[in-house]
Every structure is written in structure tokens, then in C-alpha cells.
C-alpha positions as CSV (number, residue, x, y, z in Angstrom):
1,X,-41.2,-6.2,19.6
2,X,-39.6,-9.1,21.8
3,X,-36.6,-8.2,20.3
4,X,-36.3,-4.2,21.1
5,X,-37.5,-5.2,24.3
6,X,-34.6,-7.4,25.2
7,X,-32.5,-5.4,23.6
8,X,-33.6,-2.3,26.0
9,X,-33.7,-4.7,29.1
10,X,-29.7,-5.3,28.2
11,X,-29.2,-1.4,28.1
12,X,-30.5,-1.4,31.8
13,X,-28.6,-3.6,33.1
14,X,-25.1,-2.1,31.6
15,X,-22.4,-2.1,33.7
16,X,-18.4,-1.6,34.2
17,X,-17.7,-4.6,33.6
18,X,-20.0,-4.8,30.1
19,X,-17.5,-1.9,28.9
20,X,-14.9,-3.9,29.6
21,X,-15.6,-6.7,27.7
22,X,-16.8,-4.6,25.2
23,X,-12.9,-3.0,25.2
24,X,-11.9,-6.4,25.3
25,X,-13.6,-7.1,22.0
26,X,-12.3,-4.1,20.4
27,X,-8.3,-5.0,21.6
28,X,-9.0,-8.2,19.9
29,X,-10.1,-7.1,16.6
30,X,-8.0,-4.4,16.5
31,X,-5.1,-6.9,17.5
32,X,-6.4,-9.1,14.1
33,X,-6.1,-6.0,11.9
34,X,-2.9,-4.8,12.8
35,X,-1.7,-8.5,12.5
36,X,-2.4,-8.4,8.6
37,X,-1.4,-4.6,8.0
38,X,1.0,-3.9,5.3
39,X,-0.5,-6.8,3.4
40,X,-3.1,-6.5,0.8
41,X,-4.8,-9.1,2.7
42,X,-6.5,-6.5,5.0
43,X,-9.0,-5.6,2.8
44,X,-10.2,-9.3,2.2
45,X,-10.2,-10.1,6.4
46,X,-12.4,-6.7,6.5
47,X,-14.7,-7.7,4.4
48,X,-15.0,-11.0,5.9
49,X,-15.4,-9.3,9.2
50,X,-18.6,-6.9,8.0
51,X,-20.6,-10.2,6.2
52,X,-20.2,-11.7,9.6
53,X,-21.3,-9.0,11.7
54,X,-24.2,-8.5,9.4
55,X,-25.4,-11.7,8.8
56,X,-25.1,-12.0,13.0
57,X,-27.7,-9.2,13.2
58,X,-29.7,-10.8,10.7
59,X,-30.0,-14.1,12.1
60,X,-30.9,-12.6,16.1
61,X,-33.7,-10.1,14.8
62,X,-35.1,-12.2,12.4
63,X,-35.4,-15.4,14.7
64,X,-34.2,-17.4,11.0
65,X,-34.0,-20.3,12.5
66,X,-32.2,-22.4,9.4
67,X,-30.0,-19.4,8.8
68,X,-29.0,-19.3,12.6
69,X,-28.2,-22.7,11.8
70,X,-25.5,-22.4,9.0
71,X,-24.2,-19.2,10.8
72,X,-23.3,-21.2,13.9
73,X,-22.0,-24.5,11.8
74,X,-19.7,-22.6,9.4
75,X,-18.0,-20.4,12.3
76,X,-15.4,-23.3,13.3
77,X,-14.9,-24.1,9.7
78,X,-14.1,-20.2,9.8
79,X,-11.8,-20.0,12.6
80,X,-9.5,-23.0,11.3
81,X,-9.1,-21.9,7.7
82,X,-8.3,-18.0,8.9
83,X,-4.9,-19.0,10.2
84,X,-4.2,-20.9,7.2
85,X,-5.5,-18.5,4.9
86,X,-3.6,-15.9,6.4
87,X,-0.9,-17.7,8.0
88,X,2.1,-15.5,6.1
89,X,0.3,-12.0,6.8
90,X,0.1,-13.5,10.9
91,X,3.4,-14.5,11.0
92,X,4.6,-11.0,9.7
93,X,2.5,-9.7,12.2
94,X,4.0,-11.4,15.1
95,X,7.3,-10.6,14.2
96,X,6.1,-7.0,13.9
97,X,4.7,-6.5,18.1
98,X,8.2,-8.7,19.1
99,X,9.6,-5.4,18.0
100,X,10.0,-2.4,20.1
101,X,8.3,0.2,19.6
102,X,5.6,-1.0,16.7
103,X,2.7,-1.6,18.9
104,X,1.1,1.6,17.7
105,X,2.7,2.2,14.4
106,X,4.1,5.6,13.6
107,X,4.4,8.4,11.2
108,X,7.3,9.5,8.8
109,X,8.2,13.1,9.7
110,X,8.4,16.0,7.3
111,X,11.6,16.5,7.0
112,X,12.2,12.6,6.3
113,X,9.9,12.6,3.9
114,X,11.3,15.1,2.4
115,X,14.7,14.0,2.3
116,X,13.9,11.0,1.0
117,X,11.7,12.5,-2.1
118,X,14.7,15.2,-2.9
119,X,17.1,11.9,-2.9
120,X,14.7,10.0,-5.1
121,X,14.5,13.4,-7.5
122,X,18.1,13.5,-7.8
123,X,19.2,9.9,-8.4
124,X,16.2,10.1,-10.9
125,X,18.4,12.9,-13.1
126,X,21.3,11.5,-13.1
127,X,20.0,7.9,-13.8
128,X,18.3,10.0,-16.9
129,X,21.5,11.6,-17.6
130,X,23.4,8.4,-18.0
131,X,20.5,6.6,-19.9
132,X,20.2,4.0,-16.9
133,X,16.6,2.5,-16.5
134,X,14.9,2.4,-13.1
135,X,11.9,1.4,-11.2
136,X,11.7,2.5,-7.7
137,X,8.0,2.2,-5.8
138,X,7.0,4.2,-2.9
139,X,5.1,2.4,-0.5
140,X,1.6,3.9,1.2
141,X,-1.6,3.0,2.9
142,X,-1.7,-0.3,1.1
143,X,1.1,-2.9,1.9
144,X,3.6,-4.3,-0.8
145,X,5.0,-7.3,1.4
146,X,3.7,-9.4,-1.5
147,X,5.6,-7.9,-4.0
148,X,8.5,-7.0,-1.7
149,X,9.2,-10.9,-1.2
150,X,10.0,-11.7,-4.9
151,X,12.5,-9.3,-5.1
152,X,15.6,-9.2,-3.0
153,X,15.4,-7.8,0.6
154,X,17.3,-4.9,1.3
155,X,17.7,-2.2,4.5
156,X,19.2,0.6,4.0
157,X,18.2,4.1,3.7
158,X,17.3,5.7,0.7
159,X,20.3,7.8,-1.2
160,X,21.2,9.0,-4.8
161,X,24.1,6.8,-4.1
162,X,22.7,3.9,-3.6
163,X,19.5,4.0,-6.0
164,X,22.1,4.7,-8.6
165,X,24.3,1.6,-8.0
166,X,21.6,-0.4,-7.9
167,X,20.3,0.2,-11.3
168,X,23.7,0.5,-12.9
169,X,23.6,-2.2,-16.1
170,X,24.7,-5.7,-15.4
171,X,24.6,-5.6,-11.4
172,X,22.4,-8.1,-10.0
173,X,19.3,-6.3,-9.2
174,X,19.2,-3.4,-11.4
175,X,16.3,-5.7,-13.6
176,X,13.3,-4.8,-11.4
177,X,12.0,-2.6,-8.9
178,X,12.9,-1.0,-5.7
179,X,10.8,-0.7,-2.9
180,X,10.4,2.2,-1.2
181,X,8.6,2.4,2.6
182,X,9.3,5.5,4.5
183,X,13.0,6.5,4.4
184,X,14.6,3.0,3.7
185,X,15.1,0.9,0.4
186,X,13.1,-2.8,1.7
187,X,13.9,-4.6,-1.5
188,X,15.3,-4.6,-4.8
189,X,14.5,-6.4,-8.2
190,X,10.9,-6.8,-6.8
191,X,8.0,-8.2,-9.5
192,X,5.3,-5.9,-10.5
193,X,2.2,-6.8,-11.9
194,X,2.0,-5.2,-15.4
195,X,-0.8,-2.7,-16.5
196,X,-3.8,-4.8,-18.0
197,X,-4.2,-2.1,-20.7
198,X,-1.7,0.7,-21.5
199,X,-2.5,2.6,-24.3
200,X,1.0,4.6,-25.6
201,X,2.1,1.2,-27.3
202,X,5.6,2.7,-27.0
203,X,6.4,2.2,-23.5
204,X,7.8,-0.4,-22.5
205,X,7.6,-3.5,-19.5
206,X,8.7,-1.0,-16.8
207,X,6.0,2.0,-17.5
208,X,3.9,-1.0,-17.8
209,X,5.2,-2.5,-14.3
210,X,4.7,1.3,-13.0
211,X,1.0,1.6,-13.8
212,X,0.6,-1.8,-13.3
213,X,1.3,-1.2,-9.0
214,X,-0.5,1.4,-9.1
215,X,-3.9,0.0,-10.4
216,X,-3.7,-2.6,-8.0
217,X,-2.4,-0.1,-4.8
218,X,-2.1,3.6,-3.5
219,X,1.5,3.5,-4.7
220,X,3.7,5.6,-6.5
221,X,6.0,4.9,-9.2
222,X,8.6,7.1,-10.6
223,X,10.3,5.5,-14.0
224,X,13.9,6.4,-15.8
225,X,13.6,5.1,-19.4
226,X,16.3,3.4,-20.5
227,X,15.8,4.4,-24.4
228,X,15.6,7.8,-23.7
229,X,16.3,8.7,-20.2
230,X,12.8,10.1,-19.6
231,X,11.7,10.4,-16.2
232,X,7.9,9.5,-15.6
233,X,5.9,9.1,-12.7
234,X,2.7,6.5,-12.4
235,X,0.3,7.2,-10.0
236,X,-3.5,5.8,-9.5
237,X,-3.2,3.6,-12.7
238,X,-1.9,7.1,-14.9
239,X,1.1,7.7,-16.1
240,X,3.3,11.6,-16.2
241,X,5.7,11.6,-18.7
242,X,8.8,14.2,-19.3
243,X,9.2,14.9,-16.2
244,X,12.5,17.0,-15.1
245,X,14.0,16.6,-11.3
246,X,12.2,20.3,-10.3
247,X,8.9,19.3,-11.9
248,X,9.1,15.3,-10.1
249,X,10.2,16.8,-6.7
250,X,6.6,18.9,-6.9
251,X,4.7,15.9,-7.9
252,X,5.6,13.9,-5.3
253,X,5.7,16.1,-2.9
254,X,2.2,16.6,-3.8
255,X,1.1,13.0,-4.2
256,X,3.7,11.6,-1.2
257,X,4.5,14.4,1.0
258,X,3.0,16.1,3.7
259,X,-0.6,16.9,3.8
260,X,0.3,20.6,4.0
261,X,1.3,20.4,0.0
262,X,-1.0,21.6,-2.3
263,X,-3.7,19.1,-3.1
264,X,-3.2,15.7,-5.3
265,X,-5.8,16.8,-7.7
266,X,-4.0,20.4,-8.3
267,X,-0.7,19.0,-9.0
268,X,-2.0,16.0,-11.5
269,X,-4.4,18.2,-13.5
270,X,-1.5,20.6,-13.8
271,X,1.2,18.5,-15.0
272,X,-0.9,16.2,-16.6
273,X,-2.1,18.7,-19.1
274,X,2.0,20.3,-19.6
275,X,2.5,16.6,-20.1
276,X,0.3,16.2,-22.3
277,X,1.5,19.1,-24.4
278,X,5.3,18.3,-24.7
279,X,3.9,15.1,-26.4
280,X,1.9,17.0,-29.0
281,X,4.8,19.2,-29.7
């Protein structure tokens, strides 16, 4: 009961400035998290950030005295290896408020998302028309900056031109992928990791790349074989195959577009299952 009753006592004496500090806290951790978005690192400071907050609570109300102990001994050990854990998601950070305007994020509009999906589509055919294998990676709620710094950094915004130069045979950086985030290309011949079990044996290192990014993120993949110019997309660790530019425009639309689109679940069940029967015939 001592505990409720300090607890109520504390509620009494609220005051302005107790709400301030409160929004102080809030800047602060807020501040923290945007530091590491884009990064897949996020998730791990998060979690990091509940256990400590729980344990906290455990240690007041429970009066565990040895626990309270360890809590308050590990802390420092905490705060010195955060930065060096983190220290390339921080920097990124950093370098990410000396920029105008990135303080609050922002949104892609429509009509750019748009754009870019019906430039996507159509580099897609005629990379399929010429037999010219690609890899290109759009970039969502989880960050790629891991994967975007083995490849080869690029800014420039996302054309048919320019997709299909990159992935013309022999250049440079036509082996890899390319890495879509919002309307610009941020990297060419980037890494993937490779799916961990793909079961159509016939597919080859880049549908296994695709799936692969997608089982470890919210990405999207789109894939142009080079064997037989078929245009695929990977999405949520599956894979839609014979795919024409019409058909891929809807899909990503669907999965990357605007939330006005019809639902994810509509499109994939849909072209899933006229995927699924173009293979059987």
C-alpha cells in the first residue's frame, strides 16, 4: 500500500513544471528514435527501451532490493556501449537533423508515387523485352541503409532511362540491386541477403536475393529474369511470377501506393492464384 500511496501523493502535487519535464523526456526519446530511423537497428533499441522501462517498474513496486541493485549498476555499462553499438545508425542520424527540413520526416505524395511505380513498370518491360536481368528494391517502413552501403551510392530520380542503363550487361553495377526510397534511385549493385528456403529450384540468385529482402523487411522486390525475361515481384517473403507491365503496375500500386488502392490482401490473393495458374498451364 506504501507504494500506491506515494504514488497518489505524487499525483497531488503535479504541476506545470512536472509536464514539462515530462515533455522533456518524451523530446529525448523521441530524439533517440528518430536518430536510428531507416536502420534496422530500431527495432533492437525498442526493445531495449521496453525491458528497461519494465524492469524499472518492477524493481520500485517490488522494493527488490538485489534486483534494484543490478538495475542501477548495469545502467552506465548501458549508456557507454549504446553509442558504440549504434555509433553508424547515430551518425546517420545527425547528418539527417543538419538537414533542412528532416526534423519531422515527410510523406511521398500520390502523384510521386505514382510516377515512380509507372516508371518502374515500364523499364521493367522493356528490360523483359531485351532479356536484361534486374533487381530493383523499393524501400518502406523498415530502413535498408545496411544494405544500401554495400552497393554503390547513387541520387538520382527514378526513370525507365536510367533503371535501364543500369542493368544493361557488362556496365558496372548492373550485377546487384537497386535501391529504391521514395522517388530517387539511393544505390546501385547493393547485396541482398538470399532467401533461406526457396522452393521453385528453378529460380535463380536474384528471385532468391528478392525474397530474401523481403523476409527480413517490409520491402518490395520487382525481378526481370535474365533467362527468360519474366517479370516477378517478391513481396513479404513470396514470390508473383509472370507478371506483365499492366498486371505489376496494379500490384504495386496495391502493395506500395496509396492507401486509397484496393487492399494488399485483395491484390495478392488475386494474382497469386492467376499466377499460380499460368505455371500449371
Amino acid at each position: 500500500m506504501t507504494s500506491f500511496n506515494d504514488l497518489f501523493l505524487t499525483f497531488t502535487r503535479f504541476g506545470w513544471t512536472d509536464v514539462v519535464d515530462i515533455l522533456l523526456v518524451a523530446l529525448v526519446i523521441y530524439a533517440v528514435l528518430y536518430l536510428v530511423k531507416g536502420t534496422q537497428a530500431v527495432q533492437l533499441l525498442r526493445g531495449i527501451m521496453v525491458l528497461a522501462i519494465l524492469f524499472f517498474f518492477l524493481a520500485q513496486f517490488l522494493r527488490l532490493t538485489a534486483f534494484r541493485w543490478l538495475i542501477a549498476n548495469t545502467i552506465p555499462v548501458l549508456l557507454i556501449s549504446i553509442p558504440v553499438i549504434f555509433q553508424p545508425e547515430i551518425r546517420r542520424g545527425l547528418e539527417r537533423l543538419g538537414r533542412t527540413g528532416l526534423l519531422f520526416g515527410h510523406s511521398t505524395p500520390e502523384e510521386t508515387l505514382t510516377r515512380v511505380i509507372n516508371h518502374v513498370c515500364r523499364a521493367s518491360q522493356r528490360l523483359s523485352e531485351r532479356r536484361h536481368g534486374a533487381l530493383m528494391v523499393f524501400e518502406r517502413e523498415t530502413g535498408l541503409q545496411e544494405i544500401i552501403d554495400t552497393g554503390v551510392a547513387m541520387d538520382g530520380l527514378v526513370s525507365p532511362e536510367l533503371l535501364t542503363t543500369i542493368f544493361y550487361p557488362n556496365t558496372a553495377l548492373h550485377d546487384g540491386a537497386v535501391i529504391i526510397r521514395r522517388e530517387r534511385i539511393v544505390a546501385a549493385a547493393a547485396v541482398l541477403p538470399l532467401a533461406s528456403d526457396l522452393r521453385d529450384r528453378r529460380l535463380g540468385t536474384r528471385h532468391r536475393a528478392a525474397v530474401g529482402v523481403t523476409e527480413t523487411s517490409d520491402a518490395i522486390a520487382v525481378v526481370v529474369s535474365e533467362e527468360t525475361g519474366i517479370i516477378s515481384l517478391a513481396y513479404n517473403g513470396r514470390i508473383i511470377r509472370h507478371l506483365d507491365e499492366g498486371r505489376l503496375n496494379r500490384l504495386l500500386h496495391a502493395f506500395y501506393g496509396p492507401p486509397s488502392r484496393p487492399s494488399l490482401r485483395q491484390w495478392f490473393r488475386r494474382d497469386r492464384k492467376e499466377s499460380q495458374q499460368q505455371e500449371a498451364l
